[in-house]
C-alpha positions in Angstrom: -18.0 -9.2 -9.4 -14.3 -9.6 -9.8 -14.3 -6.5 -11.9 -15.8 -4.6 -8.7 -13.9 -5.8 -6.1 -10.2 -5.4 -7.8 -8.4 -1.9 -8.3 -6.8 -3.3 -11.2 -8.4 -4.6 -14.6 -8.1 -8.8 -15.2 -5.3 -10.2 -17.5 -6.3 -12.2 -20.3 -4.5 -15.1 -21.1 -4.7 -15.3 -24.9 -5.6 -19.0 -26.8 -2.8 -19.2 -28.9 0.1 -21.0 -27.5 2.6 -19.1 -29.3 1.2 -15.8 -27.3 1.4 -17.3 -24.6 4.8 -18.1 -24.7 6.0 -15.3 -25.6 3.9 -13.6 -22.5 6.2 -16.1 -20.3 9.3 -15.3 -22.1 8.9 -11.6 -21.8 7.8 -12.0 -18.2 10.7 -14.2 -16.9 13.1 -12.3 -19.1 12.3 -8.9 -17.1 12.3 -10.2 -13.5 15.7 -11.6 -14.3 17.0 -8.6 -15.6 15.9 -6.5 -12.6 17.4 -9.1 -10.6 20.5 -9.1 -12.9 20.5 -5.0 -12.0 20.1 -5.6 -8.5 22.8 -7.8 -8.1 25.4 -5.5 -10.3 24.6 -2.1 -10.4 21.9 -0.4 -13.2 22.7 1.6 -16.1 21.9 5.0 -16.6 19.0 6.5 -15.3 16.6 6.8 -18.4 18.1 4.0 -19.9 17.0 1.7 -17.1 13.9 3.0 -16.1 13.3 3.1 -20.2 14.0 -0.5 -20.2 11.7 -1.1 -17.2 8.8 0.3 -18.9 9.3 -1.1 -22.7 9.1 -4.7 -20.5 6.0 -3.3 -19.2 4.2 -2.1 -22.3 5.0 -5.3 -24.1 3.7 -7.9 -20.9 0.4 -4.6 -20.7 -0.1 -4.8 -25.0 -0.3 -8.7 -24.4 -2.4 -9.2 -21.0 -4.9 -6.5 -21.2 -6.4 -6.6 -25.2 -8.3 -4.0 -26.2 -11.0 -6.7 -26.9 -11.9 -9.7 -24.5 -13.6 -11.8 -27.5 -9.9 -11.2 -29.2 -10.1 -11.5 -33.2 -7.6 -10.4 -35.8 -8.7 -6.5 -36.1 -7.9 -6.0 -32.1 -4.8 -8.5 -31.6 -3.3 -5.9 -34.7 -5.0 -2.7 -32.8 -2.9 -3.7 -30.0 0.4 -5.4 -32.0 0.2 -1.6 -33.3 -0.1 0.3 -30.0 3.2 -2.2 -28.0 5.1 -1.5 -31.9 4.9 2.1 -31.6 5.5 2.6 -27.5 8.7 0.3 -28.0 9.2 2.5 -31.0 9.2 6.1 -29.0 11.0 4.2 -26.1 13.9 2.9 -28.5 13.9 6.5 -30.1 15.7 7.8 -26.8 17.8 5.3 -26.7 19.0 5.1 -30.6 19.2 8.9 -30.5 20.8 8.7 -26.5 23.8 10.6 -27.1 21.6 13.6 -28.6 19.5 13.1 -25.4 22.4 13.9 -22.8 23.7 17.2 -24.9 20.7 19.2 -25.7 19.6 21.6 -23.5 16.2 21.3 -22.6 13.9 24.0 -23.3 16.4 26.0 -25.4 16.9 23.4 -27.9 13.9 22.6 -30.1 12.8 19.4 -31.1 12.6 18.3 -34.2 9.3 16.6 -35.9 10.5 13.2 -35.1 11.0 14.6 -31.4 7.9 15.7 -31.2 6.0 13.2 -33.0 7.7 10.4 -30.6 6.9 12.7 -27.6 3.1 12.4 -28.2 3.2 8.8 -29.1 4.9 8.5 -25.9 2.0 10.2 -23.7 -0.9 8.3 -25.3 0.4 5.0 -25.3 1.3 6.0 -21.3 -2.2 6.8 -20.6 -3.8 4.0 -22.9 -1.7 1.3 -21.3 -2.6 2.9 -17.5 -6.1 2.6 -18.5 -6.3 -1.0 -19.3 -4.3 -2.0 -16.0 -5.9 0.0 -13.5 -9.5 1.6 -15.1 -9.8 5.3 -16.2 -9.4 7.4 -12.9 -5.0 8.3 -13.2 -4.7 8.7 -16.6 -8.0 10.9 -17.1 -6.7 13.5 -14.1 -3.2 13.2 -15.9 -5.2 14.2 -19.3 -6.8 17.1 -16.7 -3.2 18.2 -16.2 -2.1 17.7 -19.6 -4.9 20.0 -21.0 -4.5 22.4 -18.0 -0.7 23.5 -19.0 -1.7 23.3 -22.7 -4.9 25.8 -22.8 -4.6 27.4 -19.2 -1.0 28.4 -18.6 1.7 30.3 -21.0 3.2 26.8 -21.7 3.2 25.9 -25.2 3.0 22.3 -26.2 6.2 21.6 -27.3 7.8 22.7 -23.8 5.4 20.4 -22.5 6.2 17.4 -24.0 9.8 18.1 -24.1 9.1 18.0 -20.3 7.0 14.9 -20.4 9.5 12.6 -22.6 12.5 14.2 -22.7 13.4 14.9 -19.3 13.5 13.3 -16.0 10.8 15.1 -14.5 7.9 13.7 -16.7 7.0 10.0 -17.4 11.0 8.6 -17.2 11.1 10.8 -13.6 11.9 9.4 -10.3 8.7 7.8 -9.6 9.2 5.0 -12.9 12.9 4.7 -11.2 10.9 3.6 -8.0 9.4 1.1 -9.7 12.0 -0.2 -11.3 14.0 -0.2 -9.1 13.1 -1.2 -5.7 9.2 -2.4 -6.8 10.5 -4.8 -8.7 12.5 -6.2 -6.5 9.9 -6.9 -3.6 7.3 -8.2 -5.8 9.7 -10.7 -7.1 10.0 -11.6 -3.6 6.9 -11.6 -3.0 6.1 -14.0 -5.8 9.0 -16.5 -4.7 7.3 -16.4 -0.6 3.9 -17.3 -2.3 5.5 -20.7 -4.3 7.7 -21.1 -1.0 4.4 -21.8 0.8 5.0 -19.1 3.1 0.9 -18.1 3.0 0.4 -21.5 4.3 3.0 -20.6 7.5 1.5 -16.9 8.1 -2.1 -18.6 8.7 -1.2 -21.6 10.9 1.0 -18.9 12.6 -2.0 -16.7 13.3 -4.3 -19.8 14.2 -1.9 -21.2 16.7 -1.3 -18.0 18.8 -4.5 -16.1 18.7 -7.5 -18.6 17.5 -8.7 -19.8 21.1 -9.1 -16.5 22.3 -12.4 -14.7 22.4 -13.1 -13.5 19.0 -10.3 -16.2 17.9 -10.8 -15.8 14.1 -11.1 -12.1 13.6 -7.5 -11.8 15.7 -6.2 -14.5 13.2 -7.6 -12.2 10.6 -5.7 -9.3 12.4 -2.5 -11.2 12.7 -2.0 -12.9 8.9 -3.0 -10.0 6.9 -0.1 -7.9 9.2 2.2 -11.2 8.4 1.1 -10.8 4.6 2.0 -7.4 4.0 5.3 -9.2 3.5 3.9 -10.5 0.3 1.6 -8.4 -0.9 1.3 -4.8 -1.4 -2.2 -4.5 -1.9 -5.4 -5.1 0.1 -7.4 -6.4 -2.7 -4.6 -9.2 -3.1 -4.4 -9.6 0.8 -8.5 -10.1 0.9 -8.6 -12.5 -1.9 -5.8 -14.8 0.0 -6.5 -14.8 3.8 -10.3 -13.9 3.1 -11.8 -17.3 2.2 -9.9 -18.9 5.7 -10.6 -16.4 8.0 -14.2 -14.8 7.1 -16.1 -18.3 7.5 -14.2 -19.2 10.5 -15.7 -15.6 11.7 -18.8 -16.5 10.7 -19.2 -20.0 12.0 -18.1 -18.4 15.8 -21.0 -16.1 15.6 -19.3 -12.7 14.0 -21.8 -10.7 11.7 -21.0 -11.5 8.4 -20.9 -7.1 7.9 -18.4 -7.2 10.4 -16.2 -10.4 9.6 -15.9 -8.8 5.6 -14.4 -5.3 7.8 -12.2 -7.0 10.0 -10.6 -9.0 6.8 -10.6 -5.9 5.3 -9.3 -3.3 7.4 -6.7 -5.8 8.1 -5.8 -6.5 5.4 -5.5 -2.9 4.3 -3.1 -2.5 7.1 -0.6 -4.8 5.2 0.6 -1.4 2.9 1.9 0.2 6.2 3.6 -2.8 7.8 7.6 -3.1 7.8 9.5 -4.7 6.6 8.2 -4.5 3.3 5.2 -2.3 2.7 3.4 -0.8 -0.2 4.9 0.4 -3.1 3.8 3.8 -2.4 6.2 3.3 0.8 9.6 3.4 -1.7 8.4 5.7 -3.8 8.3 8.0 -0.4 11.9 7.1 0.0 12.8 8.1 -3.5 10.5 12.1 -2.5 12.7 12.3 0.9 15.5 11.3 -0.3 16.4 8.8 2.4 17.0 4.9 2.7 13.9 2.7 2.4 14.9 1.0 6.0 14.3 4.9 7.6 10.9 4.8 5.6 10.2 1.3 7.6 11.2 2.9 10.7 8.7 5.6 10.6 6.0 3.2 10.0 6.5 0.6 12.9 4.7 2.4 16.0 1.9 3.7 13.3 1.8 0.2 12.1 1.4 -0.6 16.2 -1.3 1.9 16.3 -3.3 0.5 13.6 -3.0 -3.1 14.1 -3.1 -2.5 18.0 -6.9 -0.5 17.0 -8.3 -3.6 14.8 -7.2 -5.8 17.7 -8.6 -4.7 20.5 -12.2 -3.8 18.4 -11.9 -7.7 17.4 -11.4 -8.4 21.1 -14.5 -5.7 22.2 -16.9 -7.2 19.8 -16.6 -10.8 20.4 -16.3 -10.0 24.5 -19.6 -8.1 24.5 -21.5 -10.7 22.1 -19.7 -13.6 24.0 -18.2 -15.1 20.5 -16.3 -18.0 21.5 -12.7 -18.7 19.6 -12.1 -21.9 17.5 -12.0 -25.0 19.2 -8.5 -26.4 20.5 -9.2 -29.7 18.1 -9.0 -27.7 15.3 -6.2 -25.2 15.8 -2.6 -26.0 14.8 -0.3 -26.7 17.6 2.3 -23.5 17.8 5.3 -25.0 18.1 4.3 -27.4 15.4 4.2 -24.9 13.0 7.6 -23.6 14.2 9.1 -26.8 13.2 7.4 -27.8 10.1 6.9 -24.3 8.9 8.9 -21.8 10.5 12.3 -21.7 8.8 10.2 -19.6 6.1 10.5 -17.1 7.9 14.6 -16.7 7.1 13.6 -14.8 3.7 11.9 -11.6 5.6 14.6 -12.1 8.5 17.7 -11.3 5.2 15.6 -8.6 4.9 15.1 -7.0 8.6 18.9 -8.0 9.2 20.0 -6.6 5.3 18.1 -3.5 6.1 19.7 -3.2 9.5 23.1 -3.4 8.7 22.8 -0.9 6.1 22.9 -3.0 2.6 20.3 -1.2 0.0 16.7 -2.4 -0.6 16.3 -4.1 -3.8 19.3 -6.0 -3.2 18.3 -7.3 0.5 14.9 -8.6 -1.8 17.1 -10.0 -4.4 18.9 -12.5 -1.7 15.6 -13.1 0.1 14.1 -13.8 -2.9 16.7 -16.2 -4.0 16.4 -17.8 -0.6 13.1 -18.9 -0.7 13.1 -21.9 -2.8 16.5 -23.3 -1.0 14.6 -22.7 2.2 11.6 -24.5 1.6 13.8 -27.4 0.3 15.0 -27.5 3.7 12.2 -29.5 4.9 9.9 -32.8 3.5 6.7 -30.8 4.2 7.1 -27.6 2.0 9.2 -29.1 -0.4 6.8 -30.9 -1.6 5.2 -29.5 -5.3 9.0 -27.2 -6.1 10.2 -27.8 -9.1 12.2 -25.9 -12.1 9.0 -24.9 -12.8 8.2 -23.3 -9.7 11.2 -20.7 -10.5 9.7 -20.3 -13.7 6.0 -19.2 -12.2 7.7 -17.0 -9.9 10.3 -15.3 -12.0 6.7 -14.8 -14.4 3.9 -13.7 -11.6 6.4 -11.3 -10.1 6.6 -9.7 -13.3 2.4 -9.9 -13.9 2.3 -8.3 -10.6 4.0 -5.3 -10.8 2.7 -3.9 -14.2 0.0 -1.6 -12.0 2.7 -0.2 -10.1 4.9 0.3 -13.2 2.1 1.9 -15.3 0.6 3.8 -12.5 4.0 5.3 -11.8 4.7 6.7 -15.8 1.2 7.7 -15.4 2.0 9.6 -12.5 5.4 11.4 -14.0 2.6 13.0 -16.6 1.4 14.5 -13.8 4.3 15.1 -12.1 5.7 16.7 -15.1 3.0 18.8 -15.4 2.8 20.2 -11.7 6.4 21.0 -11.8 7.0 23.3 -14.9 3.3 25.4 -14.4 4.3 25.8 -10.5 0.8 24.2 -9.5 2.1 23.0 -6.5 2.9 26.1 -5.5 -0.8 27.2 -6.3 -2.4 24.2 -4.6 -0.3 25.2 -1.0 -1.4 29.1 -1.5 -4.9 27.6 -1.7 -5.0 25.0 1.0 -3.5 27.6 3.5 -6.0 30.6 2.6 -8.4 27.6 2.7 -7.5 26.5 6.1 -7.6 29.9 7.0 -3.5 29.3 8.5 -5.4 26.6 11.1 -2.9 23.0 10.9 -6.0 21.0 11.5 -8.1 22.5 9.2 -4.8 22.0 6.8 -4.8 18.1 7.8 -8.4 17.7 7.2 -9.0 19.1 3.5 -5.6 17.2 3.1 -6.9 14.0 4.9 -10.0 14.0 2.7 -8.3 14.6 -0.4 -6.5 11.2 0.0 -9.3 9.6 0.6 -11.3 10.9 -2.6 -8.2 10.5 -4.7 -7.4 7.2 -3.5 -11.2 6.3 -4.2 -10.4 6.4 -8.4 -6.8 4.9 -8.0 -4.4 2.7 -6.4 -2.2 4.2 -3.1 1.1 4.7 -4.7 -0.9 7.6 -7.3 -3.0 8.8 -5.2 0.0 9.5 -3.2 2.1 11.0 -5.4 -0.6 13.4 -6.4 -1.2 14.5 -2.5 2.9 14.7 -2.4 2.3 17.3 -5.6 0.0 19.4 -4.6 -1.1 18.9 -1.0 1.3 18.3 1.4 3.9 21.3 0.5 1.0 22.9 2.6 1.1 21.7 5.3 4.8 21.1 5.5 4.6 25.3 5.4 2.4 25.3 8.0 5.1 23.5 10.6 4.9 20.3 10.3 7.8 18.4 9.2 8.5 16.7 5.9 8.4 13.2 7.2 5.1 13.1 9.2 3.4 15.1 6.5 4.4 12.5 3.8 3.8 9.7 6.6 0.2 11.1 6.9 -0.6 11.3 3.2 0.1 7.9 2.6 -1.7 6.6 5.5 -5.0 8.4 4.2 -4.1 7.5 0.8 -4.5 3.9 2.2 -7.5 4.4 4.4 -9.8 4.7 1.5 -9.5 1.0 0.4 -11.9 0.6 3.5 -13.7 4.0 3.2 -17.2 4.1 1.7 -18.4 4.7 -1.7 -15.7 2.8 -2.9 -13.7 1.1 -0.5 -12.5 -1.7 -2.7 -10.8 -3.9 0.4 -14.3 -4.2 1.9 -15.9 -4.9 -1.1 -13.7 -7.9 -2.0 -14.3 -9.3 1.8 -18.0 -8.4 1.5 -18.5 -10.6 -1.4 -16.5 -13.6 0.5 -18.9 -12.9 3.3 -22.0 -12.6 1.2 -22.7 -9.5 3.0 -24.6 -6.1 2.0 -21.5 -4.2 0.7 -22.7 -0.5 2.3 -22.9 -2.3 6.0 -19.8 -3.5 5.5 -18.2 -0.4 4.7 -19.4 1.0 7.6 -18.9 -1.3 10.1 -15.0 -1.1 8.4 -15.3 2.2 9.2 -16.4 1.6 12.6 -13.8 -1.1 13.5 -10.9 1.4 12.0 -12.1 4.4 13.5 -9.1 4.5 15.8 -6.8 4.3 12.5 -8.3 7.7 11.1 -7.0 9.2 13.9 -3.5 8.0 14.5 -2.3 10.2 11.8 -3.1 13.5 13.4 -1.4 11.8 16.4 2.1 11.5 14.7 1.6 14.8 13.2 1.2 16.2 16.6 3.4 14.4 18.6 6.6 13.3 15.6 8.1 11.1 18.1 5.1 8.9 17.0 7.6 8.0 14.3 10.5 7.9 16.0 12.2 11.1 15.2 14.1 12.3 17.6 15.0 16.3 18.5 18.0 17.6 20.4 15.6 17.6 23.9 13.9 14.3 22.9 15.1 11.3 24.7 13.8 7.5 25.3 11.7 8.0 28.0 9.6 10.8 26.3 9.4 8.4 23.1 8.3 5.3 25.2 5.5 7.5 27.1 4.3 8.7 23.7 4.2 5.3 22.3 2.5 3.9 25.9 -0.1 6.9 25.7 -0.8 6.5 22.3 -1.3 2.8 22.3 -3.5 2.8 25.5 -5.9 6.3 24.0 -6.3 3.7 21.0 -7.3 1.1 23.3 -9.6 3.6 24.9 -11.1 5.1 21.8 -12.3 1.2 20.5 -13.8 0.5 23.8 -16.0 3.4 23.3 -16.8 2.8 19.6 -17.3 -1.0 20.9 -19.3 -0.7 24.2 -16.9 -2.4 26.1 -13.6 -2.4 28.3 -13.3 -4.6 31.0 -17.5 -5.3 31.0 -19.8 -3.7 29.6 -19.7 -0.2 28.6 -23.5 2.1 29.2 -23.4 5.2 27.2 -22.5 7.1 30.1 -19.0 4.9 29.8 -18.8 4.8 26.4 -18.6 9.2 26.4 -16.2 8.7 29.3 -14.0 6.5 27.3 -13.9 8.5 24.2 -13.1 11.6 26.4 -9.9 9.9 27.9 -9.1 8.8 24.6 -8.9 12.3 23.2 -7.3 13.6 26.1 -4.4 10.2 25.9 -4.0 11.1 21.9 -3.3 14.9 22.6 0.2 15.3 24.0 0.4 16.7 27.4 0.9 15.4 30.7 -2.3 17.3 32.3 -4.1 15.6 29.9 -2.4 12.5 30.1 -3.0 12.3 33.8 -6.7 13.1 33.0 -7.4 10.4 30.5 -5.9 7.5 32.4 -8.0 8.7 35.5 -11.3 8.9 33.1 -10.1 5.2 31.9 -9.3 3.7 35.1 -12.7 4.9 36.6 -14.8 3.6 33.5 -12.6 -0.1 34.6 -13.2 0.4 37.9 -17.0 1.3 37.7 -17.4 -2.0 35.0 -15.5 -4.6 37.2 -17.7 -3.6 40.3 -20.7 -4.4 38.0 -19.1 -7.6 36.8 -18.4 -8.4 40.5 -21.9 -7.9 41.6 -23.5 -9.9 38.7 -21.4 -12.9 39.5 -22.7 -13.1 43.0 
């Protein structure tokens, strides 16, 4: 089952102690020099991000064997394949001063070159494929063969682009890794030993659990909280999953419907600041601009989607009369506070680091460091930290971000191979004449293409590949470069929770012991809102906080307000309720203020809260007459 529910393959320990020593070494020796790097400055480009990925082969070459039963024959297989990527890696930087004073393309490569240049590429896509299954490194094998058989570039050019340039597999998105991903998963590793999981759920409990539908809002709540921790929605499943979906269940949710609120929630996690996915830096790297801008685009989206789970928590358990969790059982909020609640000084470094203008990965090097001293702080959560605790976190945060690492090489194949053939250029001819010059036609075939793509791979690729070849479009077609990157990540992101394979949900479905296709859908249904809010930002930029010379506060609040409350409308009708129960006559009413409160305008503003204030007024009569 495991193998199902996760976007990424399962390490193997090996048996032999001496492996798995090594494994440790090798895994606490790269998280400290990322954080050594952090703290002082990098080296040179390709040397660090060179440096970043030999660490990753070695820790992929040593988790993932090419055989699960193990024996002699694979364990050398594999000994062969790390030997011969450290080998190509160690070539560039052996022959480094070579590497700076050619000129590429004019200068040819000699066999070495060459042979080291495909060595390079396999062992890439080999080690992509154990990590995170087949779908990246077969459409970078699509590219590959593309530019070798179907354009005028001959395969020398292209692996001179691939290895020995920074616009192939050493490009910007393996700096993004190794430089600010890193960072935050090592974070994230020390909040997890910290006990900060433990703080994010009584957190929840005590402030939304004796409210109507009490455990899905806790679900809501902590997986928004988590996305602190964890990048990924499988992760955030697995962890708040087990609490929350039997509390669901127990208060009377479906059990299709407690696996999609977990899940959509959960999914939510890669677009909440302060930290969010890795996809989210790797956007930073593409536009050029601080992370903290990045995570200042994202916070009224991040309101929008959260804000839409919410409030269809809140419909559901209000029309099926699902009760919260008892008082008895819930944690008392300021309790927590004072037990638990100085863990929350690691993400505040961050938010204040971040504000006051210090760069990324070292605001996640001094939360990081902080999180152990912190949780000495008190009796209660420094209870279980020991030397050892370091060691665990300095080794999971290196486990954790070998996906990201190998993803990203993987994606610099691709990369590489869009920008010397000109496919981008191509791909935005094709959408246009597609879209037939229409923006929303242009946002659809985009929209679906992230969620196909992000179907066979994690975010952060199936980003990058919409960045290559999709969104150039419909940046041409007016809109501008952040919300188009903002709205191919947030569809890149939707498909953990969209059906075929909408991995999120089928993680929570198998905590909930529910049929995996009706809790896709009923994901579907509860983020229905979320599938819009990206054509809202796209339409109306100040969604995200960008401001133009004639935009001022006012305009950007009434956005926000309109926004949030068409959202609110939209799950009502999806939900069949408001403020009592919704007919089908309310439910179209609903949906019709809705689209009129997402599309900017005051006309239609004024007509969507009249629609919506009708709809409350017509339910609240009906409420008052059945109570008398």
């Amino acid at each position: 089952m495991q193998q199902v529910i996760s976007d990424e393959s399962i390490a193997i320990d090996p048996a032999s102690k001496a492996l798995k020593t090594l494994i440790t070494v090798l895994a606490v020796a790269m998280s400290l020099y990322h954080m050594y790097v952090a703290g002082f400055g990098p080296p040179e480009a390709v040397i660090f991000r060179g440096t970043h990925l030999m660490f990753a082969l070695g820790l992929v070459f040593l988790l993932y064997p090419s055989s699960s039963k193990g024996g002699v024959a694979a364990r050398s297989y594999d000994m062969l394949l790390l030997v011969m990527g450290i080998a190509a890696i160690a070539h560039i930087f052996i022959d480094y001063e070579n590497f700076t004073r050619r000129i590429i393309y004019i200068d040819e490569l000699s066999k070495t070159d060459l042979f080291y240049s495909f060595v390079m590429v396999v062992i890439v896509l080999e080690g992509t494929r154990r990590v995170i299954g087949w779908a990246l490194p077969v459409t970078a094998m699509i590219f590959i063969a593309y530019t070798a058989f179907f354009t005028q570039i001959k395969l020398p050019v292209l692996m001179e682009q691939l290895y020995f340039s920074t616009e192939g597999i050493f490009g910007s998105t393996l700096g993004v890794s190794a430089s600010y991903v890193m960072l935050f998963v090592i974070f994230g590793a020390f909040m997890e030993k910290s006990g900060t999981g433990q703080l994010f759920m009584d957190f929840a409990m005590s402030i939304t659990g004796k409210y109507a539908g009490g455990p899905g809002k806790v679900a809501v709540v902590s997986s928004s909280l988590f996305g602190t921790v964890s990048g990924s929605a499988v992760a955030n499943v697995m962890v708040d999953g087990p609490i929350t979906i039997p509390l669901m269940k127990r208060t009377g949710f479906r059990p299709s419907f407690a696996a999609a609120v977990e899940s959509v929630a959960s999914t939510g996690g890669q677009l909440m600041p302060p930290v969010m996915g890795a996809a989210a830096f790797v956007m930073a790297e593409f536009l050029a601009v601080p992370y903290a801008q990045v995570a200042l685009w994202a916070v009224i989206p991040a309101l929008l989607y959260y804000a839409s789970v919410f409030f269809a928590v809140h419909f559901e358990a209000k029309r099926y009369k699902l009760a919260g969790v008892p008082l008895s059982e819930l944690p008392r909020f300021k309790q927590v506070m004072l037990e638990r609640g100085h863990l929350f000084i690691p993400i505040l470094i961050i938010l204040f680091g971040l504000f006051l203008g210090f760069s990324a990965p070292l605001c996640a090097l001094i939360a990081a460091i902080s999180c152990l001293p912190v949780a000495l702080m008190r009796k209660l959560t420094r209870t279980g930290i020991t030397w050892m605790t370091v060691i665990q976190a300095l080794e999971d945060g290196a486990r954790s971000a070998l996906s990201v690492a190998m993803a990203c090489a993987c994606a610099g194949i691709v990369i590489g191979c869009v920008t010397i053939t000109g496919l981008g250029i191509v791909f935005t001819q094709v959408v246009i004449e597609l879209a037939n010059n229409s923006l929303f036609l242009a946002l659809l075939l985009t929209a679906l293409a992230g969620i196909v793509l992000g179907m066979g791979m994690p975010t952060t690729p199936a980003y990058i590949v919409m960045v290559s070849l999709l969104v150039p479009a419909i940046i041409k077609l007016g809109v501008d470069a952040p919300s188009a990157h903002m709205f191919a990540l947030y569809f890149a992101i939707l498909s953990a929770i969209t059906p075929p394979v909408a991995l999120a949900v089928f993680a929570a479905a198998a905590l909930a012991k529910a049929n995996m296709w009706e809790a896709g859908f009923a994901a579907m249904r509860a983020a229905a809102p979320a599938y819009i809010v990206p054509f809202m930002f796209v339409y109306e930029p100040t969604l995200l906080l960008i401001f133009k010379d004639d935009t001022s506060y006012i305009t950007v609040l009434w956005s926000v307000l309109t926004a949030l409350i068409g959202v609110i409308a939209l799950a009502g009708g999806f939900f069949g309720w408001l403020v009592g129960y919704a007919t089908i006559t309310h439910r179209v009413l609903l949906l019709i203020a809705a689209a009129c409160l997402i599309k900017p305008g005051l006309i239609t503003d004024v007509i969507g809260f009249g629609l919506m204030a009708t709809v409350a007024l017509l339910q609240w009569n009906n409420t008052k007459r059945a109570t008398v």
